[in-house]
C-alpha positions in Angstrom: 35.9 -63.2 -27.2 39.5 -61.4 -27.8 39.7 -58.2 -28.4 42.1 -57.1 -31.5 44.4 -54.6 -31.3 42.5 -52.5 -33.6 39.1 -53.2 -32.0 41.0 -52.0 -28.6 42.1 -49.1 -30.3 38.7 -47.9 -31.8 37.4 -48.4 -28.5 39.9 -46.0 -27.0 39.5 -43.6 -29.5 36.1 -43.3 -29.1 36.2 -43.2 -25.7 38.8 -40.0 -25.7 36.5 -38.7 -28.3 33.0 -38.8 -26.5 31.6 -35.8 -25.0 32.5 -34.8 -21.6 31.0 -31.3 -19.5 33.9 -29.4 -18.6 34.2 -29.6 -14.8 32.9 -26.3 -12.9 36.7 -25.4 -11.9 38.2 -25.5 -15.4 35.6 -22.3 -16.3 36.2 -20.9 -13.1 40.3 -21.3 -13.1 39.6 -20.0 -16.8 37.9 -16.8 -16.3 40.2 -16.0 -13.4 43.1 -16.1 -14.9 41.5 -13.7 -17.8 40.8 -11.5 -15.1 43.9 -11.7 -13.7 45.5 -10.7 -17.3 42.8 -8.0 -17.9 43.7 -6.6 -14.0 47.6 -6.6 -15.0 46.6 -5.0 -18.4 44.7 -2.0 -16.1 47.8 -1.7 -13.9 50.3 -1.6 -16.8 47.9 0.9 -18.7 48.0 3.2 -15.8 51.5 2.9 -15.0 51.7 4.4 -18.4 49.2 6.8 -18.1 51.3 8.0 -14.5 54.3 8.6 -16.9 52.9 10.0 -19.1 51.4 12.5 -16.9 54.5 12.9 -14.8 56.8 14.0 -18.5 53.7 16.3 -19.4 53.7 18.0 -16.2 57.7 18.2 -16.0 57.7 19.5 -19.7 55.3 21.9 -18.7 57.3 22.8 -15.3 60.4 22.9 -17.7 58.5 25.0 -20.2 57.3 27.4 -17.2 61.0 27.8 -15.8 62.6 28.2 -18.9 59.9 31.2 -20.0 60.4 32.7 -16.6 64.1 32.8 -16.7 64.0 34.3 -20.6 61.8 36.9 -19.0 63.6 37.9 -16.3 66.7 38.0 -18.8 65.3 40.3 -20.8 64.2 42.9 -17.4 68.0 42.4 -17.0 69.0 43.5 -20.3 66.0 46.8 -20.1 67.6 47.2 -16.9 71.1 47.6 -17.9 70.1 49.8 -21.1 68.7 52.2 -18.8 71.3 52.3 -16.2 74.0 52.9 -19.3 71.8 55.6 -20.7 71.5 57.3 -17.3 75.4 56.8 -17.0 75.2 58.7 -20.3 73.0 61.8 -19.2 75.3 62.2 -15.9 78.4 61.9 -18.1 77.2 64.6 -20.3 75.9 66.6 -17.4 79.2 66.3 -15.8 80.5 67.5 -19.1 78.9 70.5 -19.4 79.1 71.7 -15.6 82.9 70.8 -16.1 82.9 73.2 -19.0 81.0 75.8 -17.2 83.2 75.7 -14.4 86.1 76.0 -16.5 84.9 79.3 -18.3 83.8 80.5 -15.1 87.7 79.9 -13.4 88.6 81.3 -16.5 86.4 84.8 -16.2 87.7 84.8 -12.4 91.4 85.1 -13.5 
């Protein structure tokens, strides 16, 4: 008996199309590779969370320096006021012993 074309095709078919177990490796290669994916996923996830720290804590740093220096400004300025209002009490202390010791050369002549 001769097999058609058609009847050898069928035959194909239906051998390509019948039920097969999946060999043990094919799960195994399967869920490593999903492990593998998931383990990447971790590493990239904190690699972000790393930078994400790292900018917090050098905002915060920036933050901290920026605050100290704005502080330490205004001491400055407080300072300064008070030195220029002491330069203002010796001026006019000056002033007056100046006068003083005018009227007093003046009495002695």
């Amino acid at each position: 008996m001769v097999l058609e074309p058609m009847d050898n095709f069928e035959r194909e078919l239906s051998e390509a199309l019948e039920r097969r177990p999946a060999p043990l490796s094919l799960k195994r290669g399967i869920l490593e590779r999903r492990w593998q994916q998931r383990s990447r996923q971790r590493m990239r996830m904190v690699w972000f969370e790393r930078l994400a720290a790292s900018l917090v804590l050098a905002g915060v740093a920036g933050g901290a320096v920026i605050g100290h220096y704005a502080v330490e400004r205004r001491k400055g300025e407080e300072a300064k006021q008070q030195v220029f209002t002491a330069l203002r009490i010796a001026n006019h202390a000056l002033e007056e012993m100046n006068a003083q010791l005018k009227q007093q050369d003046r009495n002695f002549r």
